[in-house]
C-alpha positions in Angstrom: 38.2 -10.8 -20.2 34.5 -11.7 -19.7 31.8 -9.9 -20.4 29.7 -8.5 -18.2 26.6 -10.8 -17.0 23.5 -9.4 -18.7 20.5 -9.4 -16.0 16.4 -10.2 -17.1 14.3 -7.7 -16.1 12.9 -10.5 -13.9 16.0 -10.7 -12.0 16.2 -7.1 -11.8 12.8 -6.6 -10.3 13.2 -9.8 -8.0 16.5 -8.8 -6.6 14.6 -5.2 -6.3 12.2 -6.4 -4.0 14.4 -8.5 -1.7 15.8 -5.2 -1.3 12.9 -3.0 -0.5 12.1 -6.0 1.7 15.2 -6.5 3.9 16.3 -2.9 3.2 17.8 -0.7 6.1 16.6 2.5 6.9 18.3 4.2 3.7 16.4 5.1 0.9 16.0 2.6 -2.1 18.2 4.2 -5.2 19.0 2.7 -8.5 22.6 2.9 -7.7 21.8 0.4 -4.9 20.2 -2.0 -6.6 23.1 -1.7 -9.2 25.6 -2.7 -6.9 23.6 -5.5 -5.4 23.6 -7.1 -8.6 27.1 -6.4 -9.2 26.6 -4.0 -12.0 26.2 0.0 -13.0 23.4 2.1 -13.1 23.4 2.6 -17.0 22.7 -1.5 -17.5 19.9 -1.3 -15.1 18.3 2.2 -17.4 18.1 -0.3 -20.3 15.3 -2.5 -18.9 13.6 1.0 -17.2 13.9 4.3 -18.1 13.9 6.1 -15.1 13.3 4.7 -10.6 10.2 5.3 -10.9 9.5 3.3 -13.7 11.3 0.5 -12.0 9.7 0.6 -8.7 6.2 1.1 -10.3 7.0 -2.6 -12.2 7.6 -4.2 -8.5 5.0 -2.7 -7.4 3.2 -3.9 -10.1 4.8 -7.4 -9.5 3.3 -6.9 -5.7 -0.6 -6.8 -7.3 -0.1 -9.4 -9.0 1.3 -11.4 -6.3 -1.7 -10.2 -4.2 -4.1 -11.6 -6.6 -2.4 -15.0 -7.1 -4.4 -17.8 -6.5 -7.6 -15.7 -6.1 -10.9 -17.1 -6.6 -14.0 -15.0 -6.1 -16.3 -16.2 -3.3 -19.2 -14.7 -1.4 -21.0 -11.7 -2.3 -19.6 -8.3 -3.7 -18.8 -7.3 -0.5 -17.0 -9.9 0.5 -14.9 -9.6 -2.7 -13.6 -6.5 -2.4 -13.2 -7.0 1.3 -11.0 -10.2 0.7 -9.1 -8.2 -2.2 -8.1 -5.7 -0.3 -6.7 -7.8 2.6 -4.8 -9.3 0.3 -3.4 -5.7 -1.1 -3.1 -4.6 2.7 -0.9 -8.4 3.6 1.1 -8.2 0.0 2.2 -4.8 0.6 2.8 -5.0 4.7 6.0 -7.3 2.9 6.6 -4.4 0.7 5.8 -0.9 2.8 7.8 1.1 0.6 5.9 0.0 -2.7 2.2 1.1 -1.1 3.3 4.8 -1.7 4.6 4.2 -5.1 1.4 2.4 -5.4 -0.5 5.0 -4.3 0.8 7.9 -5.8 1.5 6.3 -9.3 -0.4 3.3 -9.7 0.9 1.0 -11.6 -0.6 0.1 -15.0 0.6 -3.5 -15.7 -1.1 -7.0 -15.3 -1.1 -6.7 -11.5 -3.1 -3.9 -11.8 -5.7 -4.9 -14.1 -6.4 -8.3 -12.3 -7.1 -5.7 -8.9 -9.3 -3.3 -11.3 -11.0 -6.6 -12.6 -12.4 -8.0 -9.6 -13.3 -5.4 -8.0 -15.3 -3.4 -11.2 -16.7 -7.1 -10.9 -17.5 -7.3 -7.7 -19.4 -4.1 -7.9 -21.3 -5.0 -10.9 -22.7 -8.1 -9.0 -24.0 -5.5 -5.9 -26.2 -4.0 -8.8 -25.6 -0.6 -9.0 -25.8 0.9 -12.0 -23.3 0.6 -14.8 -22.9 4.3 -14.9 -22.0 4.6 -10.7 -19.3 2.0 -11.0 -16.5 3.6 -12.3 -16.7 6.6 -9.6 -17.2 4.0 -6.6 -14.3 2.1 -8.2 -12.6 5.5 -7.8 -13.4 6.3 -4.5 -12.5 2.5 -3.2 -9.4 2.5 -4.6 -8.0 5.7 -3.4 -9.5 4.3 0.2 -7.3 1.4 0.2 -4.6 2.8 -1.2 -4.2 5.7 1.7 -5.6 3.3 4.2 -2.4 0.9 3.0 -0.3 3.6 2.1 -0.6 5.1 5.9 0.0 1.6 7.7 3.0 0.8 5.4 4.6 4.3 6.8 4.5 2.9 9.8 6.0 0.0 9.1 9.1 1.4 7.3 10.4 3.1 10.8 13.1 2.1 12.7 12.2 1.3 16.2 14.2 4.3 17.5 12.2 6.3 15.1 8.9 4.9 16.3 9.4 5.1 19.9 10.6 8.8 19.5 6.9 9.1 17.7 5.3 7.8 20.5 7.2 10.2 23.0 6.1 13.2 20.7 2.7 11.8 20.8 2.4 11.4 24.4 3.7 15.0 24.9 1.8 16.6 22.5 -1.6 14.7 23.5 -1.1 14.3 27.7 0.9 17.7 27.7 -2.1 19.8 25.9 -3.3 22.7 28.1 -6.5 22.2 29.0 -7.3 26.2 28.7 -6.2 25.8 25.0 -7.3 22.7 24.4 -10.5 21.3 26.6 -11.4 18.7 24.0 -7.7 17.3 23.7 -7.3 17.4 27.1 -10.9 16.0 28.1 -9.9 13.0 26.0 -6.0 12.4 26.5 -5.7 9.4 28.2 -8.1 7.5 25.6 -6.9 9.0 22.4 -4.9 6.8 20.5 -2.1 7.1 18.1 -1.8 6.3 14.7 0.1 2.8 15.0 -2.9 1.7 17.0 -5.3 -0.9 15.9 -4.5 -0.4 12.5 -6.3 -4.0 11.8 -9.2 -2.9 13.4 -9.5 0.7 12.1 -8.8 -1.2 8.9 -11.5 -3.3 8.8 -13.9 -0.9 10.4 -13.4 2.1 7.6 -13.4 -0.6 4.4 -17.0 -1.8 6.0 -18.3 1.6 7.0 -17.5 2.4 3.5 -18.9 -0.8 1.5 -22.3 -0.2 3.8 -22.8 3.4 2.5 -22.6 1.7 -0.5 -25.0 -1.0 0.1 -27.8 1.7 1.4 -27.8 3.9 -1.9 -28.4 0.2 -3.7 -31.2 0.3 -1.5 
């Protein structure tokens, strides 16, 4: 009888993504992605210890793809703005990964190419040496709950969204105006969540990078 086919961990973490990619509505597992690749759980534990540990390595895997091809052009601004459309596009594919990303991080190559650019980036605006690392910090966790927020979006059904939307219509068009004069006052031109997310997007990251630029000056 033959043996059992022995999977790289590149073919585990490619055929992992396809998944979180084309996936249904049910929740990645281990067990999934076992059977996909026409094996058991325990072969799959070999390459990572645990799911988190796998799904931070595609995630990981996500960075890097992010960051593929990159070449730093304009001024430190423009860097990190161009970086993190590229996070926000690489992980629209992947919605499921931006909250691992988010709420783990990931540590590998991937990582360190993002950290990289954009400690760079920030070094060229000239602030200080010792400001970076806590505007690094506070740019990071920015994109990554900016991305993070979209990518929930993104991973609902359409049943599920449009039963959002109805809940959103009747919580914001339905408030009473006794108990809630602001609410109501502005019903009909408050927006939901899903709305404009390019825009709101693009608006926070450059709100954000000017606050920077001021205390420079």
């Amino acid at each position: 009888m033959a043996g059992r086919r022995r999977w790289s961990t590149e073919e585990i973490l490619d055929t992992a993504a396809e998944l979180l990619r084309t996936g249904d509505t049910e929740p990645f597992s281990v067990r999934k992605l076992a059977a996909a690749l026409g094996t058991d759980s325990s072969s799959l534990y070999r390459h990572f210890r645990n799911k988190t540990e796998l799904l931070r390595a595609v995630a990981d895997r996500t960075l890097a793809a992010a960051m593929d091809g990159y070449r730093p052009e304009g001024d430190w601004k423009q860097r990190i703005t161009a970086t993190a459309l590229r996070l926000r596009e690489a992980f629209g594919q992947h919605p499921q990964l931006a909250v691992v990303w988010g709420r783990y991080a990931s540590g590998g190559a991937g990582s360190r190419l993002v950290m990289e650019e954009v400690l760079q980036a920030l070094r060229a605006s000239g602030l200080p040496d010792e400001e970076i690392p806590s505007r690094y910090h506070r740019i990071v966790i920015l994109l990554a709950a900016l991305i993070a927020s979209e990518a929930g979006i993104g991973t609902l059904a359409p049943d599920e969204y449009e039963q959002g939307m109805e809940h959103f219509r009747v919580a914001v068009l339905g408030a009473d105006p006794d108990q809630f004069p602001a609410l109501a006052h502005f019903a009909r031109e408050i927006r939901p969540l899903a709305a404009d997310r390019r825009a709101a997007f693009d608006e926070i990251l450059s709100g954000h990078l000017a606050q920077i630029e001021a205390a420079i000056r």
